[in-house]
C-alpha positions as a printed Julia matrix, in Angstrom:
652×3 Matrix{Float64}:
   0.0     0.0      0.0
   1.47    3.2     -1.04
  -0.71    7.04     0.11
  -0.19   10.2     -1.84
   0.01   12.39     1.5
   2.21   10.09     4.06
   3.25   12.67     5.59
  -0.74   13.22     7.02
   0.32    9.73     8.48
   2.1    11.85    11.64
  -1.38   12.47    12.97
  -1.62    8.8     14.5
   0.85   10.24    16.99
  -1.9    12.36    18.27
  -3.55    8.95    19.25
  -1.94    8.99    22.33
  -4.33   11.3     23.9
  -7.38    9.78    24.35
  -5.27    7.0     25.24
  -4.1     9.24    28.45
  -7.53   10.54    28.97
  -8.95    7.34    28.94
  -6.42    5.71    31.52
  -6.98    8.91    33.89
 -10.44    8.9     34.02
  -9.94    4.89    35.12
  -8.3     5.63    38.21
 -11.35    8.26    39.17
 -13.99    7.56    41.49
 -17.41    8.91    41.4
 -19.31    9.63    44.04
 -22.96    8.92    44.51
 -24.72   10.6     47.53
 -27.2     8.61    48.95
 -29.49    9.06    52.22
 -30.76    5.31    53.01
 -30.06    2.28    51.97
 -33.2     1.74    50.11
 -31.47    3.82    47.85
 -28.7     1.72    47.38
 -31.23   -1.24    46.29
 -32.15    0.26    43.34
 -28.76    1.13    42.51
 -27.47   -1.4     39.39
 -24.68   -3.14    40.45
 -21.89   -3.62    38.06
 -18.7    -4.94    38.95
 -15.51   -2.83    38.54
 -14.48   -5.48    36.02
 -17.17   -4.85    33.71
 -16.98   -1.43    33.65
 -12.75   -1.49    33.02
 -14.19   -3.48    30.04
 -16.51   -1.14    28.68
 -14.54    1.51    28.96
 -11.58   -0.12    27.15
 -13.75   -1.09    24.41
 -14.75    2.81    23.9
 -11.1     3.52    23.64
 -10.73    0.68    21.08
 -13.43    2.18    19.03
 -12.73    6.26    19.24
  -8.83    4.88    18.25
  -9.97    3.05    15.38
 -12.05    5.7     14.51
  -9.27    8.36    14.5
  -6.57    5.82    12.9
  -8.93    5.28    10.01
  -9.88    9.16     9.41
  -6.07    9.73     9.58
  -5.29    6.82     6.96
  -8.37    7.8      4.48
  -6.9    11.52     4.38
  -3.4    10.51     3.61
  -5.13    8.75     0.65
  -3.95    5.36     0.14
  -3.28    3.36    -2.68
  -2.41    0.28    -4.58
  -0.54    0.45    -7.71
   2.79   -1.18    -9.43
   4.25    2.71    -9.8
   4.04    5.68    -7.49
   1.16    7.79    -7.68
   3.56   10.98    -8.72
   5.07    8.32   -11.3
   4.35    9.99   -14.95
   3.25    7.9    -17.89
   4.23    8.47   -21.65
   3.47    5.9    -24.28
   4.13    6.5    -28.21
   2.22    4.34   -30.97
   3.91    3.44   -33.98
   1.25    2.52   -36.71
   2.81    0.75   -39.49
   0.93    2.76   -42.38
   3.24    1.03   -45.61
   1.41   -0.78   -48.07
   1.9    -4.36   -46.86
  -0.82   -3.58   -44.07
  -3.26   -3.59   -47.13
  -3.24   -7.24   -46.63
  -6.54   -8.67   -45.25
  -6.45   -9.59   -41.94
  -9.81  -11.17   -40.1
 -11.44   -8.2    -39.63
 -10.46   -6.35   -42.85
  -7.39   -4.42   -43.76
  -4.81   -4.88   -41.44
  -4.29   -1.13   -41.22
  -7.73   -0.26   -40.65
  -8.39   -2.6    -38.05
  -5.52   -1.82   -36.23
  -6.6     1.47   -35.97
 -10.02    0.53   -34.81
  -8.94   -1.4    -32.14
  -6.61    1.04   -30.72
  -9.83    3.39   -30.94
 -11.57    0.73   -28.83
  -8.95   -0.17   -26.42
  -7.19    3.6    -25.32
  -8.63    4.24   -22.35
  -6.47    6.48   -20.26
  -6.4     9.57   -20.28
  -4.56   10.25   -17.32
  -1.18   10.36   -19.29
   0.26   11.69   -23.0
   0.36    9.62   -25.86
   1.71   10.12   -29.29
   1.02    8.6    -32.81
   3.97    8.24   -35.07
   3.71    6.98   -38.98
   5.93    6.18   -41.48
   5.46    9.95   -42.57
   3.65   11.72   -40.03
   4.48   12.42   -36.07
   2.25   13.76   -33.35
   3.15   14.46   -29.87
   0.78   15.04   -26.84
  -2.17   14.31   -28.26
  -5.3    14.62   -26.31
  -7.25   11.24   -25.97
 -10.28   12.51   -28.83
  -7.42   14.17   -31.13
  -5.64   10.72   -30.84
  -8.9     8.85   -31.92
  -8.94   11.46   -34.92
  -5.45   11.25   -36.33
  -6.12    7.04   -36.04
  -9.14    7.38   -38.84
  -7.23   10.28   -40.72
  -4.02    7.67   -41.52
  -3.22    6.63   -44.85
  -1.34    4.5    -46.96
   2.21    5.97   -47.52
   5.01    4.62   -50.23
   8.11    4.39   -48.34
   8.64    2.62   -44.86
  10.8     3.17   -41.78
  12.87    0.18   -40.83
  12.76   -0.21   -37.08
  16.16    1.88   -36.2
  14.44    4.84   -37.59
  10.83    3.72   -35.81
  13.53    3.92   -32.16
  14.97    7.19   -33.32
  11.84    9.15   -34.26
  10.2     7.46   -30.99
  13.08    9.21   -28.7
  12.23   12.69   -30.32
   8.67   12.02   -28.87
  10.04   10.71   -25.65
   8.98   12.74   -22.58
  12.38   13.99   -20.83
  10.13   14.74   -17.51
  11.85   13.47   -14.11
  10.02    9.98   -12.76
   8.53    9.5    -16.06
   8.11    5.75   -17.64
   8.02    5.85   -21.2
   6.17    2.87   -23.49
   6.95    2.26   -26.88
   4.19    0.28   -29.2
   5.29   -0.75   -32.43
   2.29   -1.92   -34.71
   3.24   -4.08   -38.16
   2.96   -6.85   -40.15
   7.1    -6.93   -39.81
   8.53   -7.85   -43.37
  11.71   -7.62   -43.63
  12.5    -3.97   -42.17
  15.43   -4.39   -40.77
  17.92   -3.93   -43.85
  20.35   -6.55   -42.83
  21.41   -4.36   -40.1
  21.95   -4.45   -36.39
  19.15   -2.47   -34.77
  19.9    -0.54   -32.16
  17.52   -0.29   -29.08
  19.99    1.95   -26.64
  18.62    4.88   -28.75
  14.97    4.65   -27.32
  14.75    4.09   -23.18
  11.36    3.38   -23.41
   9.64    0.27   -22.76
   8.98   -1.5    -26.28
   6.28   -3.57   -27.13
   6.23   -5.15   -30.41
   2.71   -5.97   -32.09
   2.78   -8.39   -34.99
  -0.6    -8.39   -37.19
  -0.89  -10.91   -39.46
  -2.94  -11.37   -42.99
  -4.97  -14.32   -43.86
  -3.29  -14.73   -47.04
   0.49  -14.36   -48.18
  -0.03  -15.99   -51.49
   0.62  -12.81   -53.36
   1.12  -12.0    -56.66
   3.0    -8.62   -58.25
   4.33   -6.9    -61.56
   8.06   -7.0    -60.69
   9.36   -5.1    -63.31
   9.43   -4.37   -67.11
  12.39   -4.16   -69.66
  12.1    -3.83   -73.56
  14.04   -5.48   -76.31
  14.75   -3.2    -79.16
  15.24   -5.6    -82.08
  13.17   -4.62   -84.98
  13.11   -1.73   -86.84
   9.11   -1.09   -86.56
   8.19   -2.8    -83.36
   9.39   -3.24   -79.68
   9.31   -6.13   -77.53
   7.83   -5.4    -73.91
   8.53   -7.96   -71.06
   6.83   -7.76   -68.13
   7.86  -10.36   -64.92
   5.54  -11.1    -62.83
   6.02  -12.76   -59.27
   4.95  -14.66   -56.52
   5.52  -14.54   -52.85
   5.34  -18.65   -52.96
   5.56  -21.44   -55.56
   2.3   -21.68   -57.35
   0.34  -23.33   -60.06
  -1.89  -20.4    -60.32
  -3.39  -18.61   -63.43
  -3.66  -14.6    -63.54
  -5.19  -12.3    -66.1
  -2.65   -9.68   -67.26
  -3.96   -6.01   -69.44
  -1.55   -3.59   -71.02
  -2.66   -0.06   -72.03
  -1.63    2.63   -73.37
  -3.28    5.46   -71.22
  -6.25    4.37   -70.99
  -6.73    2.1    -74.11
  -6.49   -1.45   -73.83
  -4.28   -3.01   -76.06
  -4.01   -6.57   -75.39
  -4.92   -9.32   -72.74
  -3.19  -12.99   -71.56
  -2.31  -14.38   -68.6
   0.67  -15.64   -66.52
   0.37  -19.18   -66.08
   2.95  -20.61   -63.59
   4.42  -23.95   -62.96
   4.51  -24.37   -59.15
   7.34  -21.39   -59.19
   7.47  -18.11   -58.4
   8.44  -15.95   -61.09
   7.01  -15.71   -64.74
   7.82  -13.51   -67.96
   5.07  -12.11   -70.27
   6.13  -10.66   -74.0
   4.16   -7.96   -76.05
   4.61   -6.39   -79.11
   3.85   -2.66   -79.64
   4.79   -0.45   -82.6
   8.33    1.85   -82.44
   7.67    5.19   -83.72
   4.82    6.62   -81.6
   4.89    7.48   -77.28
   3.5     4.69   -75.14
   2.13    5.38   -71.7
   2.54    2.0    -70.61
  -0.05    0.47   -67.93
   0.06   -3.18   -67.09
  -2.74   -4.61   -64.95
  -2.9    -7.67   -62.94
  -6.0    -8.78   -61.14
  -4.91  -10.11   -57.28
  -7.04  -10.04   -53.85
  -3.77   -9.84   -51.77
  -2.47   -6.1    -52.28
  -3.77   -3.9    -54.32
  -0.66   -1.37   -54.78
   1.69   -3.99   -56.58
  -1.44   -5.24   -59.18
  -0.6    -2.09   -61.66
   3.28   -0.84   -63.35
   3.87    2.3    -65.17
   6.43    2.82   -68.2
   6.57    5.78   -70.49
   8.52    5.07   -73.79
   9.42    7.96   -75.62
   9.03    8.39   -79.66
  12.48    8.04   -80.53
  14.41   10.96   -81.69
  17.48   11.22   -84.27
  20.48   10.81   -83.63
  23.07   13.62   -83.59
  26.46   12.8    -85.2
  29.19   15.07   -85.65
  32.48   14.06   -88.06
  35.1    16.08   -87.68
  38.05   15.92   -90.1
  38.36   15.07   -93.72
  34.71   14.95   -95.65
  33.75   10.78   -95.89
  30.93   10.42   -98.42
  30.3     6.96   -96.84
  29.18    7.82   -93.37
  26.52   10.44   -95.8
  25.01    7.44   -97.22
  24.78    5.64   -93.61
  23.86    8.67   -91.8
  20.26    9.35   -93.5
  18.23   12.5    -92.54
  15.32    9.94   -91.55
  16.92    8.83   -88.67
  20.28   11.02   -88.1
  21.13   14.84   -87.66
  24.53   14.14   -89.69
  27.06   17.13   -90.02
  30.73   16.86   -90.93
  32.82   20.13   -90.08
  36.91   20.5    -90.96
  39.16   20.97   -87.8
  39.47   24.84   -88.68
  36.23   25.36   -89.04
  34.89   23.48   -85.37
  32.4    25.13   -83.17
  33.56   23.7    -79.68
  29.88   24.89   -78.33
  28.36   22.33   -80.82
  30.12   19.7    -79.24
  28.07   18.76   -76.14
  24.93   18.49   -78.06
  25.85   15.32   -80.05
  25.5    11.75   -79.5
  28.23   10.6    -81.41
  31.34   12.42   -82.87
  33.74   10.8    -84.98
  37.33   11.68   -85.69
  37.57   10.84   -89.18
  41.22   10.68   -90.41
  42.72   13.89   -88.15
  46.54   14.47   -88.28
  46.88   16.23   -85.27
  44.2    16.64   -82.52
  44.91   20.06   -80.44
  44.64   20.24   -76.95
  41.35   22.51   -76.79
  39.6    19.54   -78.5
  40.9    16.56   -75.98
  39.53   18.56   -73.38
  36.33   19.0    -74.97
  36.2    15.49   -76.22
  37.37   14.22   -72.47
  33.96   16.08   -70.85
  31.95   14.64   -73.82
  32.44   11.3    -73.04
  32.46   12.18   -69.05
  28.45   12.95   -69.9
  27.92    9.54   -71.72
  29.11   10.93   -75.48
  30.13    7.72   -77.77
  33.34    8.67   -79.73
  34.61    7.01   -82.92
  38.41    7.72   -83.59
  39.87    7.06   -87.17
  44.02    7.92   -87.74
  45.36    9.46   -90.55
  48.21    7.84   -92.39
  50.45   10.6    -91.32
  48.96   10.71   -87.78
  50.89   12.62   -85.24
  51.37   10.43   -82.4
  52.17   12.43   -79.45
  48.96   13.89   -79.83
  47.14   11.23   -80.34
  48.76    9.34   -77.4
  47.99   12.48   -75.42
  44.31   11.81   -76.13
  44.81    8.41   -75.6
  46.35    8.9    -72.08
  43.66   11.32   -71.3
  40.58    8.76   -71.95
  42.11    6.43   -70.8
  43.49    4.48   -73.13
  46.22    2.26   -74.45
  48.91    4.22   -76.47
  49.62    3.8    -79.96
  53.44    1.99   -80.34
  53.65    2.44   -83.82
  52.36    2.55   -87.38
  52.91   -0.67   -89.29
  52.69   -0.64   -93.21
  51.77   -4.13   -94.35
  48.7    -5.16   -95.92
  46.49   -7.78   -93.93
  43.31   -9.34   -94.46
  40.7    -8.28   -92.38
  38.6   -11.14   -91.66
  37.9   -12.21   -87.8
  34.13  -10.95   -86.59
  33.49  -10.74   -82.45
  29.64  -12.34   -83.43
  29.22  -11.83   -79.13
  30.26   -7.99   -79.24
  27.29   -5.92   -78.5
  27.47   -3.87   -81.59
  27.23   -7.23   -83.96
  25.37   -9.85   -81.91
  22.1    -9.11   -83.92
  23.6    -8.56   -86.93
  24.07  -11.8    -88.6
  21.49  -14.43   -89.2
  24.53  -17.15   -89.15
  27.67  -16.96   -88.94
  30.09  -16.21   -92.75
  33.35  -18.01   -92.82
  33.7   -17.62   -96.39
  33.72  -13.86   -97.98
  35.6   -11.17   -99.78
  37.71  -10.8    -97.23
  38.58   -6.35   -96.83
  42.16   -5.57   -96.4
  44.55   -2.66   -95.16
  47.92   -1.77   -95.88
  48.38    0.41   -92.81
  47.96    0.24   -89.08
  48.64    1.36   -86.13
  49.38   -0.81   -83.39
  48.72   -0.26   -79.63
  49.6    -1.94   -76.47
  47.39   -5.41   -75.82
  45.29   -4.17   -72.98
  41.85   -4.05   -71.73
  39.71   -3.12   -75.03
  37.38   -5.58   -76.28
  38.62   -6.57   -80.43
  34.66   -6.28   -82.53
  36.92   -7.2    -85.59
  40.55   -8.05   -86.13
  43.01   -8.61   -88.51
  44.63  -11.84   -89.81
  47.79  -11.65   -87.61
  44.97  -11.42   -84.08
  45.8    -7.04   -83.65
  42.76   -5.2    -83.5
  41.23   -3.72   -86.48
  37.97   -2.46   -84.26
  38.2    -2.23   -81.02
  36.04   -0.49   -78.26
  36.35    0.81   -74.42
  33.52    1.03   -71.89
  33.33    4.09   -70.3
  31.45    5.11   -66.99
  29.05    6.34   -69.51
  29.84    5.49   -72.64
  32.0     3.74   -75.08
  35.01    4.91   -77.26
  35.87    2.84   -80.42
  39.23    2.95   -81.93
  39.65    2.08   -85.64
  43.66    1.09   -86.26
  43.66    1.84   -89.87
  42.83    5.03   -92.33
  39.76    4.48   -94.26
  40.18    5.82   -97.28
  40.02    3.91  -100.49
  44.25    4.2   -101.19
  44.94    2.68   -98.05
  41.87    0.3    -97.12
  38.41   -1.42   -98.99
  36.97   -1.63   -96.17
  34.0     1.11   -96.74
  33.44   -0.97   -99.51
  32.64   -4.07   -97.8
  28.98   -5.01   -95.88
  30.46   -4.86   -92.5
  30.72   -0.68   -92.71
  27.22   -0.16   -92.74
  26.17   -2.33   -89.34
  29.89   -0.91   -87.99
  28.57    2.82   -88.21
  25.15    2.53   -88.18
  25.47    0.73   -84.84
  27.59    2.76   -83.32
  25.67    5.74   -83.52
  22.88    3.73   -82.58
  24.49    2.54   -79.6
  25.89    6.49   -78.78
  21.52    7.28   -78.33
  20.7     5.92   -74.66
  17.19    4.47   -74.38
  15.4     6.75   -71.71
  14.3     5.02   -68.57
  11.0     3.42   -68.68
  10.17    3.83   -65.08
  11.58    5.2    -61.71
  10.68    4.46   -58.36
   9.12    5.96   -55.89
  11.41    7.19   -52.67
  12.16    9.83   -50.39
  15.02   10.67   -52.96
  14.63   10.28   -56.82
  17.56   12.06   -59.43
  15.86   12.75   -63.12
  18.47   13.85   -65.76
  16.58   15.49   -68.07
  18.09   16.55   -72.1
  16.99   20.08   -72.52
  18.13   23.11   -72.38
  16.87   25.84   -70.43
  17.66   29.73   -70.68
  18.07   31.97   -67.84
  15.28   32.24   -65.41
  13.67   29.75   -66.46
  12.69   26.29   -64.32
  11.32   22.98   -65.18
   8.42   21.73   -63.36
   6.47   18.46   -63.05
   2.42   17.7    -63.29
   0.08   15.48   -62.88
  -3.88   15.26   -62.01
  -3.5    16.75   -58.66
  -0.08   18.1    -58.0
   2.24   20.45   -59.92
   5.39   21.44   -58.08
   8.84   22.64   -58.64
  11.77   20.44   -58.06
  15.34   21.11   -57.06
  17.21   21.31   -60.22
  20.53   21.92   -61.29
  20.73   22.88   -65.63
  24.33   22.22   -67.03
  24.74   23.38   -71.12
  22.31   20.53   -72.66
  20.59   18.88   -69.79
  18.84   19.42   -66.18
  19.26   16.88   -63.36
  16.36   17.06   -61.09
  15.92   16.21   -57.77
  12.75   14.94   -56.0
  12.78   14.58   -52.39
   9.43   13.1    -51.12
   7.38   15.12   -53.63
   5.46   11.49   -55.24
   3.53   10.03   -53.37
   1.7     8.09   -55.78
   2.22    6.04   -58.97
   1.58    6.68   -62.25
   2.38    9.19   -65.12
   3.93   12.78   -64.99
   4.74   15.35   -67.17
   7.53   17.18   -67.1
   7.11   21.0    -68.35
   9.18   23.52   -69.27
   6.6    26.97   -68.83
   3.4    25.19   -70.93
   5.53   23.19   -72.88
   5.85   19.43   -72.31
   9.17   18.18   -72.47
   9.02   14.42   -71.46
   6.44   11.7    -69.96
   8.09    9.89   -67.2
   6.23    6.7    -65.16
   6.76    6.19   -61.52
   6.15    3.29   -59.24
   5.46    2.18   -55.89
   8.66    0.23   -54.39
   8.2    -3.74   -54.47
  10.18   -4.96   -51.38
   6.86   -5.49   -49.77
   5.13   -7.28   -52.12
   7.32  -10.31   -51.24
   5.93  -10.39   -48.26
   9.44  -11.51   -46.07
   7.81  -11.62   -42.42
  10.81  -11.13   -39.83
  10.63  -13.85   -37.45
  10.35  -11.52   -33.94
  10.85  -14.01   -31.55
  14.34  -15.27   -32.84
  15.3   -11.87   -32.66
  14.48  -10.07   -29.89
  12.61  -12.28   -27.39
  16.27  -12.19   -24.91
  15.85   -8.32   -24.97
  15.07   -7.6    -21.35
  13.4    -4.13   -22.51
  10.97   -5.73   -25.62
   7.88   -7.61   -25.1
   5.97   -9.52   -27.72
   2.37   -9.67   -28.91
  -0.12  -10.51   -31.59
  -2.95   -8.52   -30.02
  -3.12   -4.72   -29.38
  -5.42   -4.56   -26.81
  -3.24   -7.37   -24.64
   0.16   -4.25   -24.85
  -2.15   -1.72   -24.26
  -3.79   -3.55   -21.02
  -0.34   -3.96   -19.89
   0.34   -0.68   -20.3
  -3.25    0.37   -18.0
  -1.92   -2.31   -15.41
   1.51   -0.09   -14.93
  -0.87    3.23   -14.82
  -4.02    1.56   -12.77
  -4.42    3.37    -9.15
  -6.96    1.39    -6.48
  -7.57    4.29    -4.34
  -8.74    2.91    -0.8
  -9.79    6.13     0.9
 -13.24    5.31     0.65
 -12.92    1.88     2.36
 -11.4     3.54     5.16
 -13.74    6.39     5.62
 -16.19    3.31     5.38
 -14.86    1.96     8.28
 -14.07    4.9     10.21
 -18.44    5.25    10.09
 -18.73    1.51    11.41
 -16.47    1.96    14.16
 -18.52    4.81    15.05
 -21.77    3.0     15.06
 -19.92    0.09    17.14
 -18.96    3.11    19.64
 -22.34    4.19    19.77
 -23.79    0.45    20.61
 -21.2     0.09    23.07
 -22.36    3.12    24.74
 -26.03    2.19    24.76
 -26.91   -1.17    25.23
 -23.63   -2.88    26.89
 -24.29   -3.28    30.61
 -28.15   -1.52    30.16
C-alpha cells in the first residue's frame, strides 16, 4: 500500500491522547450521595471489572475511529508505480502498403486502428502517434482517436532503427517518467540486414505483430524492352509470386487508358514468370500493365513511359567521308561533318556521337572537350590518318584512358575475324560467314594489348575495331585510315552495321520507369535559358523540383514530392518536355515476415504480442491506481456506530 500524503500519516501520533484521557479517568472515582439504603437497592450493580471493560472497548473504538480518518486523508493506494510516477506511451502505426493485406477483420491497417480506438482508455497520461510519414506528440485522448481514422497508406517505410529514433524525439524527458513504446506491423523484412539498435529509445517496447490471412501474393516486378526490330518493340513484363504456385492470372496492357491486349501468366509451381508484347516503335506509349490479385492492391498495376524516338546527332570532324553520308540518313540522323578549322567547340556537347575521321593532329582545346563529352555519356569514334601525329594522339589516348599507340605498321592484312558476341554485332548476322571477300589494309597502327574488347581483327589477331567502356559510354578505336588508297573496307557489308550501330548505340534508351522514394535524381536533355525552371504535373499536384541545368541537360531532384504512382509530365513553362512513369517500391510485395521471436525475445526491454489490446492492457496495469480512501472512511463510520452500541446497550 502506497498514500499520496504520508506525511498526514504523523497524525496517529496524536492517538496517544485519548489514550491518556482514557487511563486517567480509570483511576477516578465517582461519588454517589445517597441518604438510606433503600437507595442503594435500586442502585445497578456492576462490577468494577465490567466497567474497566466497557470503557476499554470505547477507547478501542474512538482509536480506530481516529486511525482510520487519519489513513483515508493521507489517501492510500495500490498500484505497481508511485502515484507521482508519470506515464508516456508513443504508438507506432505501421501505415506502408503491406498492411493492405486482409487480416480477419479487414485491412490490417484499418483494423488496427479501430482497435486502438476501442482499447485507449487512459487519459490520465500523454500519448503520441507516429507513422511512417507523419508524427504527433501530446495528443489529447479525442485528437488521438482522430489522427487514427485520418491515416493513410504511404510509399516508403521506416525500418525499425528509424521507428527507435523518431520514438526518442517524442520521448517525454520529464523526471520519474516511464516511457512505453508500441510498435504496430505486419514486420517484413524492415530491418535492412542491419543491427538495430535499441539503446537509442529508453522506453519500454512492445512489439505488435498483425498478421494477414493470405500471403499468397502476386506482383508486376518489373518491365524491360528489347529493341530488335526496326518497326516494333518487344515489352517484357515479370511477374512474381511470394510462394511457388500453379496459379493462373489475367494480365492487361494499355496505353493510357486504351487497352491493347490481354493474356495471362500461367505458372508452374514457381514463383516468377515472364510475359512478351509487341507494340509499334515510332509513336509514345504510356505503358499500364494490370494484374488482377485479392492480396495487395498497390503492386497489381506498373507504369512505363517510352518515348518516340528521336534522331540521332552525329558530328564528323576531319576530312569529308561520303560513306558515313550514305549511312547517316536525314530519316533517322542529324549528320554534319565540319573541318578541324572550321569546329564550333559549343556544338560539341549536343551530339550523341562524334567521330574523328582521319585527323593528323588533334589540339589540346579539342581533348579537353572530347574528355567532358564522353564524361556525360558521349560515344566517340576515332579514325588515324596515315600521317597521324602520335604524341597527340597518345595524349588523347592517355587522357581517356586508353592504351597508347606503339607504332604505325605498313603491311597489308586481311581483315577477316568478326566478335559475333560484341554488342554492336550480336544481332547482326542471321549465321555466322566463314567464307567472304575478305577487306584488307595496308596500314595500321598498333597499340599496347590491354583491356579493349577486339569487334573485328586482322589476320595476324591485332585489333582492327576495337572499343572501351566508359562510366558512360564507349570509345571505339579504328587502327587503320579508311580511305580507299589505303583500305576497302567502306566498300565491304560490314561498314554499314559498324557505323550505323555505333551511332545507334551512342543514343541511350530513356528510362522506362523510376521508383518511388524519399530521394529520386531525373536527368533530363533540354536546355533551359536563364530564369527559367522545369516543373512536373500530374492530375493533382504540380510542383517545382530542385534542379541543377548544365549546357544541354537538367538533373532534377525529388525529395518526397510522389507520393503516388503513375504518369507525370515534365514542363518547361506550358511546354511538355518528357512523360516519365513512376512506381510504388516492391520490397513489400514479397511479403518476407521477420521472425520476432528469434530476434528479440532475450531483450530484457521488448515484449511480444499478436494482439493490441493485450500491450495496451499492460500498459493500463503499470498506470491503474486502487484508491482505498473510501474503504477507510467506510470503516471509520462503522467503528462509530460500534462506539455508539457500546455506549447504549452494553451493561443496560
Amino acid at each position: 500500500m502506497q498514500f499520496k500524503h504520508p506525511e498526514i500519516l504523523y497524525a496517529l501520533l496524536l492517538l496517544i491522547i485519548p489514550i491518556l484521557v482514557h487511563l486517567f479517568q480509570l483511576q477516578r472515582f465517582i461519588k454517589i450521595p445517597f441518604t438510606n439504603v433503600k437507595i442503594l437497592k435500586t442502585i445497578e450493580k456492576q462490577t468494577r471489572k465490567s466497567a474497566r471493560l466497557k470503557k476499554w472497548l470505547v477507547l478501542i473504538t474512538r482509536l480506530l475511529i481516529f486511525t482510520c480518518l487519519i489513513i483515508a486523508f493521507s489517501q492510500p493506494y495500490f498500484s505497481k508505480n508511485s502515484i507521482h510516477q508519470n506515464f508516456n506511451t508513443t504508438v507506432y502505426l505501421d501505415n506502408s502498403f503491406s498492411m493492405q493485406a486482409k487480416g480477419k477483420s479487414g485491412e490490417l491497417l484499418k483494423s488496427a486502428a479501430q482497435e486502438l480506438i476501442e482499447n485507449y482508455t487512459n487519459s490520465n497520461h500523454s500519448i503520441s502517434l507516429l507513422t511512417n510519414n507523419q508524427s504527433f506528440k501530446n495528443l489529447t485522448p479525442e485528437a488521438f482517436k482522430n489522427e487514427l481514422i485520418k491515416v493513410k497508406y504511404h510509399p516508403n517505410k521506416l525500418d525499425l532503427n528509424s521507428i527507435l529514433l523518431k520514438a526518442q524525439n517524442l520521448e517525454s524527458t520529464k523526471e520519474n517518467t516511464l516511457n512505453n513504446l508500441i510498435v504496430i506491423s505486419d514486420f517484413q523484412d524492415f530491418t535492412n540486414n542491419t543491427i538495430v539498435n535499441f539503446e537509442t529509445s529508453k522506453a519500454i517496447i512492445n512489439l505488435v505483430k498483425v498478421t494477414a490471412n493470405n500471403t499468397l501474393n502476386s506482383f508486376i516486378d518489373s518491365v524491360f524492352i528489347e529493341d530488335n526490330s526496326s518497326t516494333e518493340i518487344t515489352i517484357h513484363a515479370i511477374i512474381k509470386t511470394a510462394k511457388n504456385t500453379t496459379s493462373t492470372i489475367p494480365i492487361s496492357l494499355f496505353n493510357n487508358e486504351i487497352l491493347i491486349g490481354k493474356t495471362t501468366s500461367k505458372f508452374k509451381d514457381s514463383k516468377i514468370h515472364t510475359l512478351q508484347f509487341t507494340i509499334p516503335k515510332s509513336t509514345n506509349f504510356n505503358g499500364k500493365i494490370l494484374l488482377i490479385d485479392d492480396s495487395l492492391e498497390f503492386d497489381n498495376t506498373f507504369y512505363f513511359s517510352i518515348s518516340k524516338p528521336e534522331k540521332i546527332n552525329v558530328l564528323s570532324i576531319g576530312s569529308t567521308a561520303k560513306f558515313l553520308n550514305k549511312i547517316y540518313t536525314k530519316t533517322e540522323f542529324n549528320y554534319t561533318t565540319t573541318l578541324l578549322q572550321n569546329l564550333n567547340y559549343n556544338n560539341l556537347q549536343n551530339q550523341h556521337l562524334i567521330v574523328l575521321n582521319e585527323l593528323k593532329k588533334i589540339p589540346t582545346e579539342l581533348i579537353n572537350s572530347l574528355q567532358d563529352f564522353t564524361k556525360k555519356g558521349g560515344n566517340l569514334v576515332i579514325i588515324p590518318s596515315v600521317n597521324t601525329h602520335l604524341d597527340s594522339y597518345n595524349l588523347l589516348f592517355r587522357t581517356l584512358d586508353l592504351e597508347k599507340i606503339i607504332n604505325k605498321i605498313e603491311s597489308e592484312h586481311k581483315i577477316m575475324t568478326i566478335n559475333y558476341e560484341h554488342p554492336l554485332l550480336n544481332d547482326v548476322f542471321e549465321k555466322r560467314v566463314n567464307n567472304f571477300q575478305y577487306p584488307k589494309t595496308t596500314t595500321y597502327f598498333q597499340t599496347k594489348n590491354s583491356a579493349n574488347t577486339s569487334i573485328i581483327k586482322l589476320d595476324n589477331n591485332q585489333p582492327f575495331i576495337s572499343s572501351k567502356e566508359t562510366r558512360n559510354g564507349t570509345i571505339y578505336f579504328i587502327s587503320s585510315p579508311l580511305n580507299q588508297e589505303i583500305s576497302d573496307f567502306t566498300q565491304s557489308p560490314l561498314v554499314v552495321p559498324v557505323f550505323y550501330n555505333f551511332a545507334k548505340n551512342s543514343l541511350k534508351t530513356s528510362q522506362l520507369y523510376y521508383t518511388i522514394a524519399k530521394n529520386t535524381n531525373l536527368e533530363i536533355s533540354t536546355s533551359l535559358e536563364k530564369d527559367q525552371v522545369l516543373k512536373i504535373s500530374a492530375k493533382n499536384i504540380e510542383f517545382i523540383p530542385l534542379q541543377t541545368s548544365s549546357q544541354n541537360s537538367v538533373l532534377l531532384n525529388i525529395q518526397n514530392q510522389l507520393l503516388e504512382s503513375g504518369f507525370y509530365t515534365i514542363l518547361n513553362g506550358n511546354t511538355k518536355i518528357k512523360t516519365v512513369a513512376f512506381n510504388y517500391n516492391r520490397e513489400e510485395s514479397k511479403q518476407q515476415i521477420v521472425d520476432l521471436k528469434s530476434l528479440f525475445e532475450t531483450k530484457n526491454n521488448i515484449s511480444i504480442s499478436t494482439s493490441i489490446a493485450e500491450s495496451l492492457g499492460k500498459i493500463n496495469n503499470q498506470q491503474k491506481i486502487n484508491w482505498l480512501f473510501k474503504w477507510f472512511l467506510a470503516f471509520s463510520v462503522l467503528f462509530l456506530l460500534i462506539e455508539m452500541l457500546i455506549l447504549k446497550y452494553f451493561n443496560k
